[in-house]
MARFIDO-948603 format. One line per field, with one value per atom (N, C-alpha, C, O): residue in one letter; atom name; y, z, x. Coordinates in steps of 0.02 Angstrom, whole numbers. Last residue first. Layout:
BEGIN
rest = [A; ...] .
atom = [CA; ...] .
north = [Y; ...] .
up = [Z; ...] .
east = [X; ...] .
% end
This chain:
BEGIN
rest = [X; X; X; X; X; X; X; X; X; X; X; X; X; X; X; X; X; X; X; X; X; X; X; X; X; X; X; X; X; X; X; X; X; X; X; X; X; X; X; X; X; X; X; X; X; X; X; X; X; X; X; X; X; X; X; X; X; X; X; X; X; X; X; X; X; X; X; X; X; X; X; X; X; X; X; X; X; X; X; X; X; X; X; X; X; X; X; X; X; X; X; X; X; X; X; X; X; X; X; X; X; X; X; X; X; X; X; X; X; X; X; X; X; X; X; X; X; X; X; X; X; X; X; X; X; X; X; X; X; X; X; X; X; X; X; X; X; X; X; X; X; X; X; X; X; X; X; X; X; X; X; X; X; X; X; X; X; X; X; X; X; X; X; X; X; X; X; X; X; X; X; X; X; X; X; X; X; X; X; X; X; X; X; X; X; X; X; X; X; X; X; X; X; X; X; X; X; X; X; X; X; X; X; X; X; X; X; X; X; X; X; X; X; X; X; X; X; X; X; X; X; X; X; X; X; X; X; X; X; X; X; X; X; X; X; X; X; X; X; X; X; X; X; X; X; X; X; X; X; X; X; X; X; X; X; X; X; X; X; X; X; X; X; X; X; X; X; X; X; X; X; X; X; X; X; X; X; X; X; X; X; X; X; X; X; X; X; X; X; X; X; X; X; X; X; X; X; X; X; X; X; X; X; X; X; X; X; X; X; X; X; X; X; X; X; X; X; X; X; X; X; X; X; X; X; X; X; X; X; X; X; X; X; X; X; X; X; X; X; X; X; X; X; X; X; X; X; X; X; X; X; X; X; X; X; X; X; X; X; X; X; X; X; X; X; X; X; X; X; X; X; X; X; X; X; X; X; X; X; X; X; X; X; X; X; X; X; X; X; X; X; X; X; X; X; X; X; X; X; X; X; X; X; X; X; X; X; X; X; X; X; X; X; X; X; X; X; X; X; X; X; X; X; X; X; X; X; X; X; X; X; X; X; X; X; X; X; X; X; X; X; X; X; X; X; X; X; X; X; X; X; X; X; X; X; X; X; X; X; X; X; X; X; X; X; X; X; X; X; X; X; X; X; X; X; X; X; X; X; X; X; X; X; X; X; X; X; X; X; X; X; X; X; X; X; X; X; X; X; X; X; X; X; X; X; X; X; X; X; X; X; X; X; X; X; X; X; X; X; X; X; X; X; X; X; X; X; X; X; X; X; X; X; X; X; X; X; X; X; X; X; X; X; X; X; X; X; X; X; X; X; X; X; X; X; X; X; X; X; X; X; X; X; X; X; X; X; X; X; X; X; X; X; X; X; X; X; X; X; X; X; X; X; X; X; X; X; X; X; X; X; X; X; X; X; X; X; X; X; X; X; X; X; X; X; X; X; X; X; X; X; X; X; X; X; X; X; X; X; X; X; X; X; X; X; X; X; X; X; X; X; X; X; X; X; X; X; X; X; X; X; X; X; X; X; X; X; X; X; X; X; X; X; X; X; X; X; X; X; X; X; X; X; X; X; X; X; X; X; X; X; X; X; X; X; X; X; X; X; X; X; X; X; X; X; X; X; X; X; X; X; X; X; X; X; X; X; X; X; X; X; X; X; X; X; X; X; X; X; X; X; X; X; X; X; X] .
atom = [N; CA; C; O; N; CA; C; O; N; CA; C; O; N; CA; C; O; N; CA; C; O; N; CA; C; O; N; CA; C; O; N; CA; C; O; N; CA; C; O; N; CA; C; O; N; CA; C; O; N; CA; C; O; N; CA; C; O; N; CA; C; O; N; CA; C; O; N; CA; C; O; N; CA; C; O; N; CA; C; O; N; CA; C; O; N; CA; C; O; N; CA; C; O; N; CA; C; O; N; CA; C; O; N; CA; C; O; N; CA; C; O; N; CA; C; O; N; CA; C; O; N; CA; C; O; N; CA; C; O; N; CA; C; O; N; CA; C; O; N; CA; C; O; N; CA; C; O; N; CA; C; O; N; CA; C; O; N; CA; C; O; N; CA; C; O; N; CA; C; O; N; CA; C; O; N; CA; C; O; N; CA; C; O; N; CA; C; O; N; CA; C; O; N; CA; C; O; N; CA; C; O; N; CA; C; O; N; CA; C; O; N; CA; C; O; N; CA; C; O; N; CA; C; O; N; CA; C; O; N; CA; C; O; N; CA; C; O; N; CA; C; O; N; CA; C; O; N; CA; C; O; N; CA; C; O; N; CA; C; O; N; CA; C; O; N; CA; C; O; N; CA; C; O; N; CA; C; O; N; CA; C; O; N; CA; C; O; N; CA; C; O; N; CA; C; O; N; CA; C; O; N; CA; C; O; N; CA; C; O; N; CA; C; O; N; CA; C; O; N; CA; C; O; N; CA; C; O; N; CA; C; O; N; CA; C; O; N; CA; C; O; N; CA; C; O; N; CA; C; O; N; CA; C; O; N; CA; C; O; N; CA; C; O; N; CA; C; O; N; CA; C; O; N; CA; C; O; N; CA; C; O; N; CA; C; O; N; CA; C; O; N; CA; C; O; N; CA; C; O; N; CA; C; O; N; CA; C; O; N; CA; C; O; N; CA; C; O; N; CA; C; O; N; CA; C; O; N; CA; C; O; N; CA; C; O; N; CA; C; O; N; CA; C; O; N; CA; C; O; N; CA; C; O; N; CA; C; O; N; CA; C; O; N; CA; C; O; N; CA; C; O; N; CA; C; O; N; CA; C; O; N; CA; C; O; N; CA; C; O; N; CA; C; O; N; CA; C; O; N; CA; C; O; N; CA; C; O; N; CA; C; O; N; CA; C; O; N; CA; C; O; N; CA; C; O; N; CA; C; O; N; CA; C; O; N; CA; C; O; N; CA; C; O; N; CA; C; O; N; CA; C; O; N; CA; C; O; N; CA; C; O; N; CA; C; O; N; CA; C; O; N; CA; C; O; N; CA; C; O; N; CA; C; O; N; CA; C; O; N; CA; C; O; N; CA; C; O; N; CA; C; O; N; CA; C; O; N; CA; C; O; N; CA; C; O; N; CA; C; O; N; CA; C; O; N; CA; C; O; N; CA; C; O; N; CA; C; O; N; CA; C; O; N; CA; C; O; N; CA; C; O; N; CA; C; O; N; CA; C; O; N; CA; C; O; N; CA; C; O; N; CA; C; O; N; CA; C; O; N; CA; C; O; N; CA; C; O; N; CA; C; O; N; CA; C; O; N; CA; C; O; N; CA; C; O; N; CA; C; O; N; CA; C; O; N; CA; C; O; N; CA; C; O; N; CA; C; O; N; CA; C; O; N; CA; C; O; N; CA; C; O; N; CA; C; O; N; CA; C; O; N; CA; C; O; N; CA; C; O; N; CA; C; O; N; CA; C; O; N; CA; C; O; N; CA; C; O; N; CA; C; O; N; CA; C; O; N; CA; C; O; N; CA; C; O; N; CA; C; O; N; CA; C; O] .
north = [7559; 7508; 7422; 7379; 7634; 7634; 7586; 7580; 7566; 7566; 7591; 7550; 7655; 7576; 7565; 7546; 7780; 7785; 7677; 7645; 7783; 7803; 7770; 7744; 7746; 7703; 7714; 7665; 7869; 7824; 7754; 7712; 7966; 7968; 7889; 7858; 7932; 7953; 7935; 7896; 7963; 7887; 7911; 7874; 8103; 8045; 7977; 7942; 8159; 8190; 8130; 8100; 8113; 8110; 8138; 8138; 8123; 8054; 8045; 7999; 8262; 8220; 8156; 8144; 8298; 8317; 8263; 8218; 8217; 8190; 8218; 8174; 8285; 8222; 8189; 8153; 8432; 8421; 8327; 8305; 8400; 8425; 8421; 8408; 8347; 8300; 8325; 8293; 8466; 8385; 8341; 8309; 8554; 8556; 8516; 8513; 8482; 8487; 8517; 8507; 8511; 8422; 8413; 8382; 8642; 8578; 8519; 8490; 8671; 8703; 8660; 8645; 8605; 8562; 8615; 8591; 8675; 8587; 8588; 8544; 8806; 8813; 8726; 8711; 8785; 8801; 8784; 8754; 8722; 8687; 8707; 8665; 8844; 8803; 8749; 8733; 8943; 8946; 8897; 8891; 8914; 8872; 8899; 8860; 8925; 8966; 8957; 8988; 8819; 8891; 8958; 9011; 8723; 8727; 8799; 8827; 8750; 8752; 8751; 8767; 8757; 8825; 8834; 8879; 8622; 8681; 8743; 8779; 8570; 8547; 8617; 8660; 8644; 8650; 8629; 8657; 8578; 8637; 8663; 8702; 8440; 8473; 8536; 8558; 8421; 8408; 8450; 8487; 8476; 8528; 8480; 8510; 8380; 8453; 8497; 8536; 8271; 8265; 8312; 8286; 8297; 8329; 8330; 8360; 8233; 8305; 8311; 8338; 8113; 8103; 8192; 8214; 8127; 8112; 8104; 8093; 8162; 8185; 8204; 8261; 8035; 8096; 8143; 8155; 7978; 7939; 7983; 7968; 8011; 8032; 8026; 8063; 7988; 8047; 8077; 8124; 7840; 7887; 7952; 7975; 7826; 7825; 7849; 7866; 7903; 7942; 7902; 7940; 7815; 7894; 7916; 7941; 7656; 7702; 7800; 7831; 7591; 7605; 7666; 7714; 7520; 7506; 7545; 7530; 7629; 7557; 7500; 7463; 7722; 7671; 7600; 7545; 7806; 7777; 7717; 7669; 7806; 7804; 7784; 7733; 7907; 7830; 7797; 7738; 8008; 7988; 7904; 7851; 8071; 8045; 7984; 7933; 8103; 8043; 8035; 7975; 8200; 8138; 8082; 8023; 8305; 8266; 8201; 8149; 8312; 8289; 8249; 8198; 8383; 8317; 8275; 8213; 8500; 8455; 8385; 8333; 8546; 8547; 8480; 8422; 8571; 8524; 8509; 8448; 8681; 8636; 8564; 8512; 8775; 8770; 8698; 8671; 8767; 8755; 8760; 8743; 8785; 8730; 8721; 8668; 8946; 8894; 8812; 8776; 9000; 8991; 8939; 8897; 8963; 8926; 8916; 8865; 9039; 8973; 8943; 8906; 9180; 9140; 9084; 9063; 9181; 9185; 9145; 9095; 9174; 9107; 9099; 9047; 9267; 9221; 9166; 9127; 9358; 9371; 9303; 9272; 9353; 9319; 9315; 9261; 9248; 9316; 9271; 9212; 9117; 9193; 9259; 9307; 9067; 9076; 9123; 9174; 9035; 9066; 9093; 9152; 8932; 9006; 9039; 9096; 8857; 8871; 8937; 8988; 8804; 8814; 8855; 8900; 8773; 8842; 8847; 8906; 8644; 8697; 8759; 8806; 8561; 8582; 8664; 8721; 8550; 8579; 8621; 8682; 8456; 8532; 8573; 8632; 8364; 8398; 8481; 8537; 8307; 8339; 8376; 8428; 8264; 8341; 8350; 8408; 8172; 8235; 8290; 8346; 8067; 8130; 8177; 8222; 8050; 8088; 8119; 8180; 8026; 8078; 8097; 8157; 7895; 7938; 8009; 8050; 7843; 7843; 7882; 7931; 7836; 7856; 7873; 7929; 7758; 7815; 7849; 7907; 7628; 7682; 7724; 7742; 7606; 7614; 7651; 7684; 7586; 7640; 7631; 7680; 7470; 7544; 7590; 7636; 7373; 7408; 7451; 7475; 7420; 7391; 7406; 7448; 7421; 7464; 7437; 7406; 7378; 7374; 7397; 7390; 7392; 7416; 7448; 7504; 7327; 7327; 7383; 7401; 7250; 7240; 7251; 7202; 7158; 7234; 7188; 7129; 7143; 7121; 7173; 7229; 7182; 7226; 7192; 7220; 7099; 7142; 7189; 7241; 6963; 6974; 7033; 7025; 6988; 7005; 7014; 7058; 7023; 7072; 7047; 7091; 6920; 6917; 6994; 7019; 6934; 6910; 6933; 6965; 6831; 6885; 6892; 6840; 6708; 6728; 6821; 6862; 6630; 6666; 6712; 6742; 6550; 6524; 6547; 6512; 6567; 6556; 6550; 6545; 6647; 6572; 6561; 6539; 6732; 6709; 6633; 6584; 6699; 6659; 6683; 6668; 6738; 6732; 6718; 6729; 6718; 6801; 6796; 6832; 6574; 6639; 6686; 6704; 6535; 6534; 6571; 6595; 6560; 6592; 6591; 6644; 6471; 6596; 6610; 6663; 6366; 6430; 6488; 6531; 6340; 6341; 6372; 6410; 6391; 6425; 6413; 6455; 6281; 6361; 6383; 6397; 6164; 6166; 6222; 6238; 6190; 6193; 6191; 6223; 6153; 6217; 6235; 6290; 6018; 6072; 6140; 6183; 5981; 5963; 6012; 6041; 5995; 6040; 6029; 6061; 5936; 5993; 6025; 6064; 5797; 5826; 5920; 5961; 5791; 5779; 5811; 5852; 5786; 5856; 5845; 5897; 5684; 5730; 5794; 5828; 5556; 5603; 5651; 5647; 5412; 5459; 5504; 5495; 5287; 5312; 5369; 5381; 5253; 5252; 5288; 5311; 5210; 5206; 5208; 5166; 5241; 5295; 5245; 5234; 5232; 5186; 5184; 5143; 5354; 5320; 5228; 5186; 5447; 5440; 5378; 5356; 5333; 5380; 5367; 5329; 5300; 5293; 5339; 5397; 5226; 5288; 5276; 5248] .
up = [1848; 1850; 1841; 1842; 1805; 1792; 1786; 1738; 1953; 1892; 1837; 1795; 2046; 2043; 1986; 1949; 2022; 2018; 2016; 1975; 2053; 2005; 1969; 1914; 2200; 2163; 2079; 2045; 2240; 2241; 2203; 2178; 2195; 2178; 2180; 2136; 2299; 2234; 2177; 2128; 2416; 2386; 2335; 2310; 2448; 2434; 2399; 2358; 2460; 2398; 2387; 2333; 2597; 2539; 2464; 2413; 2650; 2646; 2587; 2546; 2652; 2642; 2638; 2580; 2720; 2666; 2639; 2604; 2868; 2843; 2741; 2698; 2904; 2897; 2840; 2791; 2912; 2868; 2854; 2805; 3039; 2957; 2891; 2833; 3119; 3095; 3025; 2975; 3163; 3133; 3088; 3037; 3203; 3133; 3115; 3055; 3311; 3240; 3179; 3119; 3393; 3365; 3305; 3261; 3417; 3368; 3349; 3295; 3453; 3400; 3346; 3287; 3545; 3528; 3465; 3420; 3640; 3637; 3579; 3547; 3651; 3592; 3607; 3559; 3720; 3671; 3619; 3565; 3850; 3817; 3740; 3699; 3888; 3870; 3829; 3775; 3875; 3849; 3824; 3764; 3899; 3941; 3893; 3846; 3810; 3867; 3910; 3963; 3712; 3693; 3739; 3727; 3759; 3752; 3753; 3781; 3753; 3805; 3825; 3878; 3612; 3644; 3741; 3775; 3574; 3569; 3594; 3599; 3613; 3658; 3638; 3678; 3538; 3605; 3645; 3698; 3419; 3419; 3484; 3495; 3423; 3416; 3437; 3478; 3420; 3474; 3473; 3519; 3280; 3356; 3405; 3426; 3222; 3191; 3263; 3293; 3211; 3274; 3248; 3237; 3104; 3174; 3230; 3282; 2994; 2989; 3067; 3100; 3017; 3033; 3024; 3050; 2988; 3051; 3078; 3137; 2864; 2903; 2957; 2981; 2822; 2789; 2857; 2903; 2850; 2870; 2854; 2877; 2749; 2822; 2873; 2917; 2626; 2633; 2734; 2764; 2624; 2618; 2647; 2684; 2616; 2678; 2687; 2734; 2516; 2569; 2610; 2639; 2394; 2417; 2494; 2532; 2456; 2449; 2446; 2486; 2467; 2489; 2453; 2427; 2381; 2371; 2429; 2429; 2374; 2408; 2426; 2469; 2320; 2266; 2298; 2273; 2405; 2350; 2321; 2303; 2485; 2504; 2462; 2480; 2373; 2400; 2446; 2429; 2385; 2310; 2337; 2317; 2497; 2489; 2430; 2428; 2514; 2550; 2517; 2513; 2404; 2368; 2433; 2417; 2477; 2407; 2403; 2400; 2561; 2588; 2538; 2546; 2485; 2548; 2552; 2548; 2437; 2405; 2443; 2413; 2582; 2527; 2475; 2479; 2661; 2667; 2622; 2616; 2615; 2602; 2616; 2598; 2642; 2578; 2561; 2507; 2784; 2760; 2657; 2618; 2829; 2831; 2787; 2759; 2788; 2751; 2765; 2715; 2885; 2790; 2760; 2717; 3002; 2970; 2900; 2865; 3004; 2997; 2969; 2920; 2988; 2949; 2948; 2897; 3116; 3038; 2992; 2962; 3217; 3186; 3134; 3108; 3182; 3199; 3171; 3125; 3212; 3157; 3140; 3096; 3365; 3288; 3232; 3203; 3432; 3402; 3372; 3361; 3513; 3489; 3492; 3530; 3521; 3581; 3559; 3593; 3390; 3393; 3463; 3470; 3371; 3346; 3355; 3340; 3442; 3474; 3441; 3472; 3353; 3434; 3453; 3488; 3221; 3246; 3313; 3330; 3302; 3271; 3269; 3302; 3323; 3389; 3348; 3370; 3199; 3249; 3295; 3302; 3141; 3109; 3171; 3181; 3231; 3229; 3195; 3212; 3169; 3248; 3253; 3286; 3055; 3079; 3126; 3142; 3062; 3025; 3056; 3078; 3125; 3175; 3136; 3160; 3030; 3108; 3120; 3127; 2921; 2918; 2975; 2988; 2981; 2980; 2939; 2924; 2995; 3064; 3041; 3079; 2864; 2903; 2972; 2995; 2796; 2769; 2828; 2833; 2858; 2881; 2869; 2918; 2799; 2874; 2916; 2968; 2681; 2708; 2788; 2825; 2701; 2649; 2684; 2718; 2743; 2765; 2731; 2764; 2713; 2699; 2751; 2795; 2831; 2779; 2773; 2826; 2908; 2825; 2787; 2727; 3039; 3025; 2942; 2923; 2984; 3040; 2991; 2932; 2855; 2905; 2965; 3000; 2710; 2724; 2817; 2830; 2554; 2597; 2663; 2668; 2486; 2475; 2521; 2519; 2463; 2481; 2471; 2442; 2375; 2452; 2501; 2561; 2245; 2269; 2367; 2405; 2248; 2218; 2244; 2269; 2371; 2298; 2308; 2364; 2473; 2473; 2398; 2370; 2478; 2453; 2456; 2436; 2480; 2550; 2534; 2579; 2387; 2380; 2469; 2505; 2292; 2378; 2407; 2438; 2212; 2185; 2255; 2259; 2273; 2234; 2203; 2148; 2431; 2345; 2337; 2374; 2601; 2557; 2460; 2435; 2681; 2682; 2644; 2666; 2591; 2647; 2640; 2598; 2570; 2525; 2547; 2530; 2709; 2671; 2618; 2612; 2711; 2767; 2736; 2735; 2604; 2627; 2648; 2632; 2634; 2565; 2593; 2602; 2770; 2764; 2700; 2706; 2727; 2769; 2770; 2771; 2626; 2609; 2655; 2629; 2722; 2669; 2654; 2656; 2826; 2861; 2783; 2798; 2736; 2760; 2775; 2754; 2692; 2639; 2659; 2623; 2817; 2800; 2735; 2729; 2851; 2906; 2854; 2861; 2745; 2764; 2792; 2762; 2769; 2715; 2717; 2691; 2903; 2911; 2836; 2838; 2843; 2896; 2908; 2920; 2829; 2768; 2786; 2764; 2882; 2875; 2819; 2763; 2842; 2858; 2838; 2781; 2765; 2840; 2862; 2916; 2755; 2731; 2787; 2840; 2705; 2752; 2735; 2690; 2711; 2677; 2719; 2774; 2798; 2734; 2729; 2738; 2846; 2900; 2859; 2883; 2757; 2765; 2810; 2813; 2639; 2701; 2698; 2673; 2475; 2528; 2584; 2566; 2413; 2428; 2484; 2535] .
east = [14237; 14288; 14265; 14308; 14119; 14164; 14235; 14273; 14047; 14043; 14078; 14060; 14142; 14132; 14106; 14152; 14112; 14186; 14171; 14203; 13977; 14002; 14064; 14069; 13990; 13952; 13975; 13988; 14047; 14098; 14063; 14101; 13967; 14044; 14068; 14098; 13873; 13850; 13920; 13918; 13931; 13925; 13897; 13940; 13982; 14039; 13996; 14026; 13872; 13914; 13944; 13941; 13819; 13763; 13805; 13770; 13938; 13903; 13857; 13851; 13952; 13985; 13957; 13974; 13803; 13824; 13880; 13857; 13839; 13790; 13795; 13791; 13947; 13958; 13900; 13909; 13891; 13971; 13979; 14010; 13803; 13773; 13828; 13812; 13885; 13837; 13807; 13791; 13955; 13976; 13937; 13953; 13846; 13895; 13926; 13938; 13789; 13751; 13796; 13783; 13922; 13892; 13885; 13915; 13928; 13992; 13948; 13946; 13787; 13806; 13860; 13856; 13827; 13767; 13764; 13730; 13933; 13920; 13873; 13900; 13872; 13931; 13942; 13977; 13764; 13746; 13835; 13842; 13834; 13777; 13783; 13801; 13894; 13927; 13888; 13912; 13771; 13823; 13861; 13871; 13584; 13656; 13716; 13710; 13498; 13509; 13543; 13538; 13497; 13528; 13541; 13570; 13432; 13518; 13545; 13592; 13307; 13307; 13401; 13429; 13316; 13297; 13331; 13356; 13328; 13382; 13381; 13430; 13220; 13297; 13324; 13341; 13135; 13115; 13177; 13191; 13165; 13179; 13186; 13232; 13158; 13232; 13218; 13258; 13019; 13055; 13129; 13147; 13019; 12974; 13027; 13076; 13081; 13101; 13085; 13122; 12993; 13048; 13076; 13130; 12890; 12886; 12915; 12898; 12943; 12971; 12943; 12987; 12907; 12967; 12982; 13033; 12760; 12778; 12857; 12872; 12774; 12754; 12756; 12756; 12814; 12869; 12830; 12869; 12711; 12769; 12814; 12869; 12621; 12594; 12687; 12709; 12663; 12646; 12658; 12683; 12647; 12732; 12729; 12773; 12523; 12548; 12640; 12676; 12469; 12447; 12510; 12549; 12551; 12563; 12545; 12587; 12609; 12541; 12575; 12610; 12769; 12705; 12664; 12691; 12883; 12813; 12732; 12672; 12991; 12982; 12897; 12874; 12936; 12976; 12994; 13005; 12914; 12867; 12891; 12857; 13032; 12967; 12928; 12898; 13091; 13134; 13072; 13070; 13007; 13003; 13042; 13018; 13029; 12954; 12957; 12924; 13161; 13139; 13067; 13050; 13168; 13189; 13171; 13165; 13069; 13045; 13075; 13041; 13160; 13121; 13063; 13030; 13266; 13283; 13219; 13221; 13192; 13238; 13250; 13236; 13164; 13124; 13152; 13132; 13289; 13233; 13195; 13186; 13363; 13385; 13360; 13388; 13257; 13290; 13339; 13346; 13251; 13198; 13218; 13173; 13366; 13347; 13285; 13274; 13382; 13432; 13394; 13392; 13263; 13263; 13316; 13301; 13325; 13248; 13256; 13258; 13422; 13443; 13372; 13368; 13369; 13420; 13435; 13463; 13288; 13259; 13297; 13277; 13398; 13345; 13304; 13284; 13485; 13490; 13451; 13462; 13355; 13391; 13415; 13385; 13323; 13284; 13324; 13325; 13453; 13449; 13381; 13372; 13486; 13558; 13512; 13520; 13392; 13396; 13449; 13453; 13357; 13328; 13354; 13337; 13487; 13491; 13453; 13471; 13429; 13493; 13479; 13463; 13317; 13325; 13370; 13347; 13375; 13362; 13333; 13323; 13453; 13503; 13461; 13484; 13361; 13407; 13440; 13444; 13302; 13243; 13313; 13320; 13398; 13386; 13341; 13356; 13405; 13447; 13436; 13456; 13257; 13267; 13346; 13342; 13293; 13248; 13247; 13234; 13377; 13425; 13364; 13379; 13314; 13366; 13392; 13426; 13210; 13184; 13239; 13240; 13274; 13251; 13237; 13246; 13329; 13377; 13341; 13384; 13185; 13244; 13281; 13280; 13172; 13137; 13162; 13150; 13250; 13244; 13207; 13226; 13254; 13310; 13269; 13237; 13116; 13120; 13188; 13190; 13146; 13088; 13106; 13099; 13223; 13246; 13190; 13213; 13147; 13205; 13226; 13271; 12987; 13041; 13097; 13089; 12821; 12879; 12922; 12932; 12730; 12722; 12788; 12801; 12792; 12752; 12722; 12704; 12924; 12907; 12834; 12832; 12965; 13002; 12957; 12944; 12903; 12901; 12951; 12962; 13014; 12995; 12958; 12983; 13119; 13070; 13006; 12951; 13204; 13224; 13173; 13190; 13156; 13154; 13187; 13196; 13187; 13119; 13129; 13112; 13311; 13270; 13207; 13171; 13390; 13380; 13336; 13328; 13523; 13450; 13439; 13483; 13664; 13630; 13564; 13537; 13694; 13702; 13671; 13661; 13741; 13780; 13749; 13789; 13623; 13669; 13734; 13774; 13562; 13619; 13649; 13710; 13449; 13421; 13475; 13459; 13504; 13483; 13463; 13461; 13420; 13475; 13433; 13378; 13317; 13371; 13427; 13483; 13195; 13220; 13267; 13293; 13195; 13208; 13234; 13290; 13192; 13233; 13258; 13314; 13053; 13094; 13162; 13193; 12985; 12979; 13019; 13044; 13023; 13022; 13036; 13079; 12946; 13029; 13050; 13098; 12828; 12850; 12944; 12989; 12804; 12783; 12835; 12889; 12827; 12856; 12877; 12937; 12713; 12754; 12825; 12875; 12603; 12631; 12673; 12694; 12627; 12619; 12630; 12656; 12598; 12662; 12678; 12732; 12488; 12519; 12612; 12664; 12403; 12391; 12479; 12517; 12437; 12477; 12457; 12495; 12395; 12445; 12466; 12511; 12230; 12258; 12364; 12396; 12230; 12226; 12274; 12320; 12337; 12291; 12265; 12289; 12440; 12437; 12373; 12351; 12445; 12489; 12473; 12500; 12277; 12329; 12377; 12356; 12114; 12166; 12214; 12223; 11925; 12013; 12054; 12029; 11846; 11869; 11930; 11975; 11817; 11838; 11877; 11914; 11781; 11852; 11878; 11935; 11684; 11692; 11784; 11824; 11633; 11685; 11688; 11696; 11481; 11514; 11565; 11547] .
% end
């Protein structure tokens, strides 16, 4: 029977171990980085990769840019609740009409980036509750004049920019296929 101490050759077991790994790992890392046509594209699979706390980069804008669209919505009936109820009734209902819809298609871009219902679920969740932070800035805006007609222009920039953005690339992906 042969012991390893028999075995002789240039090298370890444990040496083809670390070398087989260290292989995997230049793969993986590479892949991430570079198509399998060396075009500098990451491929279909490695774009689904997760980034920070399990979630893709697609889930993770989606997520950052749902927090500030709801904290902007929060600032906006802040402000309007500080006008009038009336005021703030009206703006609640329009946000809350035009959230519904928004907030389905983040859950549904959320799913599709491979996570779990419950945890899309919780992560939609947690990005509708920078809505309370907004709201409490805006209240506290809405009792300053100059403040309030500042942060009234912003959130109308930002609500005219953000619409436009969400009309224009639909169009313009369109208008590319096509050509």
């Amino acid at each position: 029977m042969a012991s390893h101490a028999h075995h002789r050759h240039p090298h370890n077991h444990h040496d083809h171990h670390f070398q087989h790994t260290e292989e995997q790992l230049y793969k993986n890392s590479s892949s991430a980085v570079e198509s399998p046509d060396h075009t500098g594209t990451p491929s279909r699979e490695t774009q689904n990769l997760p980034v920070v706390f399990g979630m893709t980069s697609l889930a993770l804008i989606i997520t950052i840019g749902d927090s500030i669209h709801n904290l902007l919505d929060g600032v906006a009936i802040g402000i309007a609740f500080s006008n009038s109820i009336a005021s703030g009734v009206s703006t609640s209902i329009a946000v809350l009409f035009h959230e519904l819809p928004h907030e389905f298609g983040d859950f549904a871009v959320l799913l599709s980036t491979g996570l779990s219902v419950r945890r899309a679920a919780v992560i939609n969740f947690l990005s509708a509750l920078t809505a309370f932070i907004g709201l409490y800035i805006g209240i506290l805006l809405g009792n300053n004049e100059e403040a309030n007609r500042w942060a009234l222009a912003i959130c109308a920039g930002l609500f005219l920019y953000v619409a436009l953005v969400d009309m224009v690339s639909p169009f313009w992906l369109l208008f590319e296929a096509c050509t």
